[in-house]
C-alpha positions as CSV (number, residue, x, y, z in Angstrom):
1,X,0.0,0.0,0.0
2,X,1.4,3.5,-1.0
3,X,2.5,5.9,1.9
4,X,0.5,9.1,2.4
5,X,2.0,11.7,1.3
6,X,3.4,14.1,4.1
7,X,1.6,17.0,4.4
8,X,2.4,21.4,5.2
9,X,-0.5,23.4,6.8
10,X,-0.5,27.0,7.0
11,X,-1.8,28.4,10.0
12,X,-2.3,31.7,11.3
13,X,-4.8,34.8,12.4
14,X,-7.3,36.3,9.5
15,X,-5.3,38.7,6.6
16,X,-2.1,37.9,7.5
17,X,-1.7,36.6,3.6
18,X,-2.0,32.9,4.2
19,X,-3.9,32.6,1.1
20,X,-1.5,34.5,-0.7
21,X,1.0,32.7,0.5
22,X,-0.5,29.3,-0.3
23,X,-1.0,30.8,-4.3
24,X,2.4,31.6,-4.4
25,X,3.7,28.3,-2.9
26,X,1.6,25.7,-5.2
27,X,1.8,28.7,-8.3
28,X,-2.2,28.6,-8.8
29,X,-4.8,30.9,-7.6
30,X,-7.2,28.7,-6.0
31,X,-7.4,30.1,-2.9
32,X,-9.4,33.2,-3.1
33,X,-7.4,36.4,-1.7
34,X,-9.7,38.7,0.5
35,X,-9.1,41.8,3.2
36,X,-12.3,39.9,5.0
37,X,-11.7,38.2,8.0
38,X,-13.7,34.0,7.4
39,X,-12.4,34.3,3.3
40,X,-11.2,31.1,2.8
41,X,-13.9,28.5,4.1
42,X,-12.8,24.6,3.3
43,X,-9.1,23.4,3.7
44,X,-7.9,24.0,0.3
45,X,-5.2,21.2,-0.4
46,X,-2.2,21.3,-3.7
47,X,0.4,19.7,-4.3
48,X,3.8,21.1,-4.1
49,X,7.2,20.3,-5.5
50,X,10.6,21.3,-4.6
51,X,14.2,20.0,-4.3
52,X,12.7,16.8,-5.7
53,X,10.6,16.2,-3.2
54,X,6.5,16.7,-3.6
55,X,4.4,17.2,-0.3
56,X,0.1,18.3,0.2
57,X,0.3,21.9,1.3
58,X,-3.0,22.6,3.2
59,X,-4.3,26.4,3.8
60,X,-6.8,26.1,6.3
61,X,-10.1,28.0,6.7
62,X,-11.1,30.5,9.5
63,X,-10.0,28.6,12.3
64,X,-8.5,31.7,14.1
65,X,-10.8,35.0,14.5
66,X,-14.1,36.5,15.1
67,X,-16.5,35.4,12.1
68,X,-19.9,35.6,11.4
69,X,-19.9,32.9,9.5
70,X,-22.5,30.3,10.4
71,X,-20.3,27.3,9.6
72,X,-17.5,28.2,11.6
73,X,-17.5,25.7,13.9
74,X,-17.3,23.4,11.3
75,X,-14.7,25.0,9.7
76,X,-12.9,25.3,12.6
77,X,-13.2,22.0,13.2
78,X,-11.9,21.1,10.0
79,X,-9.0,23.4,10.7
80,X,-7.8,21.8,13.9
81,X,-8.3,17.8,12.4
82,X,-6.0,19.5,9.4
83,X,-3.2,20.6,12.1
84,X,-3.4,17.1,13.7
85,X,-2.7,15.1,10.8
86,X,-0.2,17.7,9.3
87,X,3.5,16.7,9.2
88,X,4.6,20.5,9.7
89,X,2.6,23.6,10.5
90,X,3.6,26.9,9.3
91,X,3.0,29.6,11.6
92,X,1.9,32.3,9.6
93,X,2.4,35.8,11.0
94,X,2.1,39.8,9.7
95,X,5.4,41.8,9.8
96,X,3.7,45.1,9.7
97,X,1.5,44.3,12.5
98,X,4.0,43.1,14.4
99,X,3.7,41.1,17.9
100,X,0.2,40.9,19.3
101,X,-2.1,39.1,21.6
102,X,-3.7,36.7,19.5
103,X,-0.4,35.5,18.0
104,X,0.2,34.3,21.2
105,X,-2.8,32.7,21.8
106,X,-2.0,30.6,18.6
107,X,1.3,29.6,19.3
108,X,-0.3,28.3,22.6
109,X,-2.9,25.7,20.6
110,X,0.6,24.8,18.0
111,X,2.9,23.9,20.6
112,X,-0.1,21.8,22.5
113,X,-0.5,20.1,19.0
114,X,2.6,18.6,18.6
115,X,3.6,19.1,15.3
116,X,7.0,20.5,14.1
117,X,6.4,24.3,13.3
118,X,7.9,27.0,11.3
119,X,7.2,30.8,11.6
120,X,6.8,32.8,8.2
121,X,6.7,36.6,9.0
122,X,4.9,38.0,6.0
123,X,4.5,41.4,4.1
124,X,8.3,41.7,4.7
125,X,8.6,44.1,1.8
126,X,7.4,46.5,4.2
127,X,9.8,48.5,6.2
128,X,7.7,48.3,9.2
129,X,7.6,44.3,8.6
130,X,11.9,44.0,8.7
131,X,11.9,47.0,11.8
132,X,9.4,44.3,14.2
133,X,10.7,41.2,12.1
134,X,13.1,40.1,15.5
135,X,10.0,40.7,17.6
136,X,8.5,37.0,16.6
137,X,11.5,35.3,18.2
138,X,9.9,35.5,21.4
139,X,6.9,32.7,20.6
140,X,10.1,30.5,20.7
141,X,9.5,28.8,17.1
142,X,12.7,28.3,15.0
143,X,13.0,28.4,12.3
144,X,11.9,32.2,11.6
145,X,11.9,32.8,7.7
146,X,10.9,36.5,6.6
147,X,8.8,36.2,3.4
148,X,6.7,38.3,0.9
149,X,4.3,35.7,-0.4
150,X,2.7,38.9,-3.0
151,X,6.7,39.2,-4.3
152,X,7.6,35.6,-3.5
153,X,10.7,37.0,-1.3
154,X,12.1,34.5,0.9
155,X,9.8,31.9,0.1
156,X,12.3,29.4,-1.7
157,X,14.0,29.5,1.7
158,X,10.6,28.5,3.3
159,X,10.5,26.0,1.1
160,X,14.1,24.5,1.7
161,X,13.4,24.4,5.9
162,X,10.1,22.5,4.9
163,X,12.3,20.1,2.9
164,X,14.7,19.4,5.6
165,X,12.2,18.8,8.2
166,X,10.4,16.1,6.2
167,X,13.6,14.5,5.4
168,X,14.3,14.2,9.4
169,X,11.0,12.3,9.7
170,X,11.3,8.6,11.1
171,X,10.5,5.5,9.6
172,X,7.4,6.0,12.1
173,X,6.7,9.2,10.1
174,X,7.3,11.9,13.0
175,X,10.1,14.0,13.0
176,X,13.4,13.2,14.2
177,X,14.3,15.0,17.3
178,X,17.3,17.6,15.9
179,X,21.0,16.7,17.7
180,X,22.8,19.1,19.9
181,X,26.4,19.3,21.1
182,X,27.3,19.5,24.6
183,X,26.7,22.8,24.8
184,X,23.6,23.2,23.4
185,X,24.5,24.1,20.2
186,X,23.0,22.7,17.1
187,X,25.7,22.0,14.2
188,X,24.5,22.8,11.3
189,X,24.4,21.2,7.3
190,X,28.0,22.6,5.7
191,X,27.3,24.0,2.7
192,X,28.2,21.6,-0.4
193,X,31.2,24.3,-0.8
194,X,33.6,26.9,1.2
195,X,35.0,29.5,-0.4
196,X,38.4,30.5,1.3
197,X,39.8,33.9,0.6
198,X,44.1,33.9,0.7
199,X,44.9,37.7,1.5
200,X,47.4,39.7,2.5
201,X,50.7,42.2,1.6
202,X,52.5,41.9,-1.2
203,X,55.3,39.0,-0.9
204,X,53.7,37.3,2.0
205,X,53.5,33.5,0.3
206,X,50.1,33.6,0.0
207,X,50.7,31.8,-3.3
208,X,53.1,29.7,-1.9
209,X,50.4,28.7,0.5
210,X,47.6,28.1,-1.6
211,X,50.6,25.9,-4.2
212,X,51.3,23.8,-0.5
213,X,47.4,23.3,0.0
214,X,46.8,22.0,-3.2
215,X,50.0,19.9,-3.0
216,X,51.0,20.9,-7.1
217,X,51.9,24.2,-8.5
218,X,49.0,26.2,-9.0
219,X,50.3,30.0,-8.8
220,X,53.4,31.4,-9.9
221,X,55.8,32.2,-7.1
222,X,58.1,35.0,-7.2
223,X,60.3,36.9,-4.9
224,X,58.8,39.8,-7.4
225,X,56.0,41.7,-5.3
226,X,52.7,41.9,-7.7
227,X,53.3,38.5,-9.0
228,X,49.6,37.6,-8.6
229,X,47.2,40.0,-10.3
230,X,44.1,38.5,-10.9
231,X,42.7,36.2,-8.4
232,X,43.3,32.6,-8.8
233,X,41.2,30.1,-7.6
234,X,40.6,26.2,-7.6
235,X,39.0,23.4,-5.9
236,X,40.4,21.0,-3.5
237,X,39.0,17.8,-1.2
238,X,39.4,17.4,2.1
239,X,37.6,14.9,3.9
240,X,34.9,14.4,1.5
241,X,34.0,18.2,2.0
242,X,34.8,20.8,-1.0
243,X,37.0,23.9,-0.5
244,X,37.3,26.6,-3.2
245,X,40.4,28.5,-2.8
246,X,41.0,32.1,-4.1
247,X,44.9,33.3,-4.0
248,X,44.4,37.0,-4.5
249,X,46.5,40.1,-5.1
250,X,48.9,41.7,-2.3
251,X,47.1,44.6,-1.0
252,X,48.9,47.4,-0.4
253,X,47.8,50.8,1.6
254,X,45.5,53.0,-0.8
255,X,48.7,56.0,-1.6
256,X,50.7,53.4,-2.7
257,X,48.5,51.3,-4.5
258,X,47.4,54.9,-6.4
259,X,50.9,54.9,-7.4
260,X,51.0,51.4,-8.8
261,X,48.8,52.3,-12.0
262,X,45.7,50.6,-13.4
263,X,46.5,47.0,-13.1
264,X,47.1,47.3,-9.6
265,X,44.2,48.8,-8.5
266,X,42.2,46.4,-10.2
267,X,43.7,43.6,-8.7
268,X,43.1,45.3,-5.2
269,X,39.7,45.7,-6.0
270,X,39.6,41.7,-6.9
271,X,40.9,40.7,-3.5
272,X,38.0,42.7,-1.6
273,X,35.5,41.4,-3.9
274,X,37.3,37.6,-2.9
275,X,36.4,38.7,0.7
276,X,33.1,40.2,0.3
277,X,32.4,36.5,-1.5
278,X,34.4,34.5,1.2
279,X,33.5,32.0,3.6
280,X,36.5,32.2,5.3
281,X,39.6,34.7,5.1
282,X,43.2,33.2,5.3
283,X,44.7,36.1,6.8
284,X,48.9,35.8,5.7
285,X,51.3,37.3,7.6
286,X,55.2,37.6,7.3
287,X,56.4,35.6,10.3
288,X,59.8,37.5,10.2
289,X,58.1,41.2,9.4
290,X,55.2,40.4,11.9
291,X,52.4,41.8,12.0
292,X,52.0,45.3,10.1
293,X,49.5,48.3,9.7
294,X,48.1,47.2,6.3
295,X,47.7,43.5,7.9
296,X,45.2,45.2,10.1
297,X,43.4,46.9,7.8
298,X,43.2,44.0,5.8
299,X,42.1,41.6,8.7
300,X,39.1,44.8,9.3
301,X,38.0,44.8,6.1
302,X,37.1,40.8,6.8
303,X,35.7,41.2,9.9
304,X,33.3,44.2,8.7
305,X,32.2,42.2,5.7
306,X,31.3,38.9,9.0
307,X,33.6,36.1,7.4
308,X,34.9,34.1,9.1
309,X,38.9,34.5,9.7
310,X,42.5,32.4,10.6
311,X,45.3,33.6,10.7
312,X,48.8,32.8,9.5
313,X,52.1,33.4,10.2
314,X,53.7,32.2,7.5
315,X,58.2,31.6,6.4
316,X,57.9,30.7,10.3
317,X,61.0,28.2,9.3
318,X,62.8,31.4,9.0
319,X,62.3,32.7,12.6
320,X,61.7,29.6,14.6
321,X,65.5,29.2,15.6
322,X,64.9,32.4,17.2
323,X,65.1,32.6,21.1
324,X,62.6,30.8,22.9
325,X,60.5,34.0,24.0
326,X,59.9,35.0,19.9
327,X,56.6,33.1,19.5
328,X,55.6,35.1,22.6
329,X,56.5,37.9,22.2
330,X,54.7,38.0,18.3
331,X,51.5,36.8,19.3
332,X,52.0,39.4,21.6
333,X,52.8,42.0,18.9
334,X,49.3,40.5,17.1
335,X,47.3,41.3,19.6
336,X,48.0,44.3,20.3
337,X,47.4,45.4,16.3
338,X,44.6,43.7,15.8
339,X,42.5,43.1,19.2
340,X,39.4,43.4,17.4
341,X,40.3,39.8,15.7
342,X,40.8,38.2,19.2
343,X,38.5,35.5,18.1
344,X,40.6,34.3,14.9
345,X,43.1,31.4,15.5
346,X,46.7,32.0,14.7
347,X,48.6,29.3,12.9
348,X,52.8,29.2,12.3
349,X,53.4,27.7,9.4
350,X,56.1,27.6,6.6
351,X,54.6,27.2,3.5
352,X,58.0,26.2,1.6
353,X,58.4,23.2,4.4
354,X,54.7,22.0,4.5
355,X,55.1,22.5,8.1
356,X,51.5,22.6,9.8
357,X,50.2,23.3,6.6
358,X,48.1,20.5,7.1
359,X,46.4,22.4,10.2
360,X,45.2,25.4,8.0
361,X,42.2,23.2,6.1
362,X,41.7,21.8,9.4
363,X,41.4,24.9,11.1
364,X,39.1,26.4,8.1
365,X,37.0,23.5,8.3
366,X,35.9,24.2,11.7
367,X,35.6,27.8,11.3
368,X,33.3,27.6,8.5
369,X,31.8,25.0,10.8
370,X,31.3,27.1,13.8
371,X,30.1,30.5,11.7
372,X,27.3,28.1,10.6
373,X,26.5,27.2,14.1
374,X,22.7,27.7,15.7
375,X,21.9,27.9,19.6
376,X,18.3,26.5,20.4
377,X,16.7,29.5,22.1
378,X,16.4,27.6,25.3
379,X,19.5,27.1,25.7
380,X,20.2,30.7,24.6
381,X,18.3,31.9,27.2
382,X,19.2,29.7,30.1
383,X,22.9,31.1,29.3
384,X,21.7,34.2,29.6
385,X,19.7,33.9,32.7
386,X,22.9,32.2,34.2
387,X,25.1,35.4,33.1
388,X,22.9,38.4,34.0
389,X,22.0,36.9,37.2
390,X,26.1,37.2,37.7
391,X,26.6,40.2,35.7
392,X,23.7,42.4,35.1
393,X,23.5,44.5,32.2
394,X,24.0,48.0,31.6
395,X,23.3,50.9,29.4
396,X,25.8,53.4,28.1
397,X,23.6,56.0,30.3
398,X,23.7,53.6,33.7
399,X,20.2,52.7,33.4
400,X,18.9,49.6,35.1
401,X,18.6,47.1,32.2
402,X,16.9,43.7,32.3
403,X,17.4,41.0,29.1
404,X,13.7,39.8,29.3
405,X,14.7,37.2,25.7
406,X,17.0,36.6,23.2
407,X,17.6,34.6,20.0
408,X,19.5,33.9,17.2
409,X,18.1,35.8,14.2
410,X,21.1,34.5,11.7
411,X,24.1,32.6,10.6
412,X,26.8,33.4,8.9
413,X,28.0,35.5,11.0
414,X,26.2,34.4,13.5
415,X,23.7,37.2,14.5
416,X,21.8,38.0,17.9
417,X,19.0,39.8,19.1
418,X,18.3,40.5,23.0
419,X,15.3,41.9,24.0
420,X,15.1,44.3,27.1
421,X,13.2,46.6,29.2
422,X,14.3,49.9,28.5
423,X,17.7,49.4,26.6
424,X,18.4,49.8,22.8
425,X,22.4,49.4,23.0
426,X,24.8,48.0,25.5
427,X,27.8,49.7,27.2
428,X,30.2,48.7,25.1
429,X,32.4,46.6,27.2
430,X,29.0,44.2,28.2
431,X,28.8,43.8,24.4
432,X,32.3,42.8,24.4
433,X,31.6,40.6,27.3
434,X,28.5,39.2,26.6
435,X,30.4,38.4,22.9
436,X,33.0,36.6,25.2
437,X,30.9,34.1,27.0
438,X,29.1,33.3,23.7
439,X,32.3,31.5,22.5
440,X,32.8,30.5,26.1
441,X,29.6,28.7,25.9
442,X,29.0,27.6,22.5
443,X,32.3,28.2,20.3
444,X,32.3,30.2,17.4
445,X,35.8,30.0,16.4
446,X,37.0,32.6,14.3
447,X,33.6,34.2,13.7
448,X,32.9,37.4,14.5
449,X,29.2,37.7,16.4
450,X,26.8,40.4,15.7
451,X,24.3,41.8,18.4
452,X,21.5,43.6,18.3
453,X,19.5,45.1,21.5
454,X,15.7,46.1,21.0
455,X,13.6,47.4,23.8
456,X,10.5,45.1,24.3
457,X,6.7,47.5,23.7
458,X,4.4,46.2,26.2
């Protein structure tokens, strides 16, 4: 006997574009589209395909409302048998309306059902719907995808988390539960490729590296600074996982690239474009130079633009006969020029030798890993409970500040809201420390981490 097939319903309060959204799903127009409250009557069903895989999306009457309707209890009952059988629910929600009582009331009867549940904020094309977007966090449903089901923004995305939950169903057809790591945190699918960007000064062996990491001569090498011009990139394997590297041009400070004519400021303007497109930025460093100016300005460019970041002292078989305090004291040096990439791990190589060259795949690997990285909002917020009770917040004006929630809102960097009482920013140094105890707590290696503080209305 053929199995069912699984089945999406759409859920949510009256004109919050769940028909809409259903029509732009299934690409028909059956479900009639209406600014009255009770529109849509029976459970309109279609099928839907995507990534290969075809499921019965459901858009269910006026289950949630006042109506005047005189079959709404049977409509309602309708809607509620629907949510019972369904395989997902998606929680529909209005962006411009923001937060409000009877969205609550609906996540209430959704988490009481059982069923796995997504949360679509609608209308997004609206400014007002991206200003309150973060607010829906707080029902406690992940994922959150913003959509526009009349432009069809952000509903491929919708599409893909429907996917992946129906491929984590059991052989007893309910979903699998989703696996944490010790400390909470949920790892991730790695994308099917990383894109690592090689930067740095002119003459640093960043060609030289990328030559050692493929193990053949890719790149010309030259003792001749400008060699590279145009970036160079090319695939490698590493544990069954994909890595695209990009060796780019030397970037030197803007007055002197000025002065190096056309060709060289095009090939500047290629290795910012390899960042802006990076998963992860090799940062390379001239182990007997150490550290420089330009190295910072390089390594702040990458952390502006949230990619991920390692470091690399490279020609360290040049220095390492060096007295015993030298690694010291240039880590030291590092630090102290570019604090602001505290959170990128530093690696002494040589890449003429091949010595720890190995390490520098590894060490992307679980960088692009950890930028990827997702915190369950309850263990998000027991951390935080545990911190603030310890350290309570504070305002740059001294203002008694309470985190009432938080969430993750993003990957990639990975991105934060917190929610409080009266604050819309942090003191800067409980930013800093509240960025600390994040990679305490959950890792993040050589990510930076993006907060954002919103005052709670209500």
């Amino acid at each position: 006997m053929p199995r069912a097939p699984a089945t999406v319903v759409l859920v949510g309060r009256p004109n919050v574009g769940k028909s809409t959204l259903f029509n732009r799903l299934t690409g028909t127009r059956q479900a009639i589209v209406a600014p009255i409250p009770g529109t849509t009557r029976d459970a309109l069903v279609r099928s839907v395909n995507w990534r290969g895989k075809s499921f019965e999306l459901i858009d269910t009457g006026g289950l949630y409302g006042p109506s005047e309707d005189p079959l709404h209890d049977l409509v309602a009952k309708h809607g509620q048998k629907a949510i019972a059988d369904a395989d997902v629910a998606v929680f529909v929600v209005d962006g411009r309306d923001g937060l409000i009582a009877s969205d609550w009331d609906i996540a209430k009867d959704l988490r009481a059902a059982g069923r796995p549940i997504l949360l679509a904020v609608n209308k997004i094309d609206d400014k007002r719907a991206r200003d309150a977007s973060a607010e829906f966090y707080q029902l406690g449903f992940e994922p959150v995808v913003d959509v526009s089901a009349e432009h069809g923004t952000g509903t491929g995305d919708l599409l893909d988390h429907v996917i992946d939950i129906l491929d984590r169903r059991t052989v007893t057809g309910k979903p699998a539960r989703r696996l944490v790591d010790a400390h909470g945190a949920e790892p991730t699918e790695r994308c099917s490729e990383t894109t690592i960007a090689i930067v740095g000064r002119p003459n640093v062996g960043k060609s030289s590296l990328l030559n050692a990491l493929l193990q053949r001569e890719r790149a010309l090498v030259s003792d001749l600074p400008g060699t590279t011009r145009d970036p160079i990139d090319d695939v490698m394997t590493w544990h069954q996982r994909r890595f695209r590297l990009v060796d780019t041009a030397g970037m030197r400070r803007p007055g002197r690239v000025r002065g190096g004519g056309a060709v060289e400021l095009v090939s500047v303007a290629g290795a910012r474009r390899a960042i802006a497109d990076a998963d992860v930025v090799v940062l390379v460093i001239d182990a007997q130079e150490g550290p420089a100016d330009q190295d910072a300005a390089i390594g702040g460019e990458a952390d502006r633009s949230g990619r991920g970041v390692v470091v690399v002292a490279n020609k360290w078989d040049l220095v390492k006969t060096a007295d015993s305090s030298f690694v010291t004291r240039f880590d030291a040096e590092l630090t102290r020029k570019m604090k602001f990439l505290d959170y990128a791990p530093v690696l002494h190589v040589s890449a003429l030798t091949g010595e720890r060259v190995s390490k520098v795949i590894e060490t992307i690997d679980r960088v692009a890993a950890s930028r990827r990285t997702r915190v369950p909002t309850p263990a998000l917020n027991k951390f935080v409970g545990d911190i603030t009770a310890q350290h309570p917040p504070i305002s740059p004006g001294r203002r008694q500040v309470r985190i009432l929630y938080a969430a993750q809102t993003g990957v990639a960097p990975p991105r934060f809201v917190f929610f409080t009482n009266v604050a819309t920013t942090f003191h800067f140094s409980y930013e800093r420390f509240l960025v600390n105890q994040l990679r305490e707590q959950f890792g993040f290696l050589g990510t930076p981490i993006r907060l954002q503080v919103r005052r709670r209305a209500g």
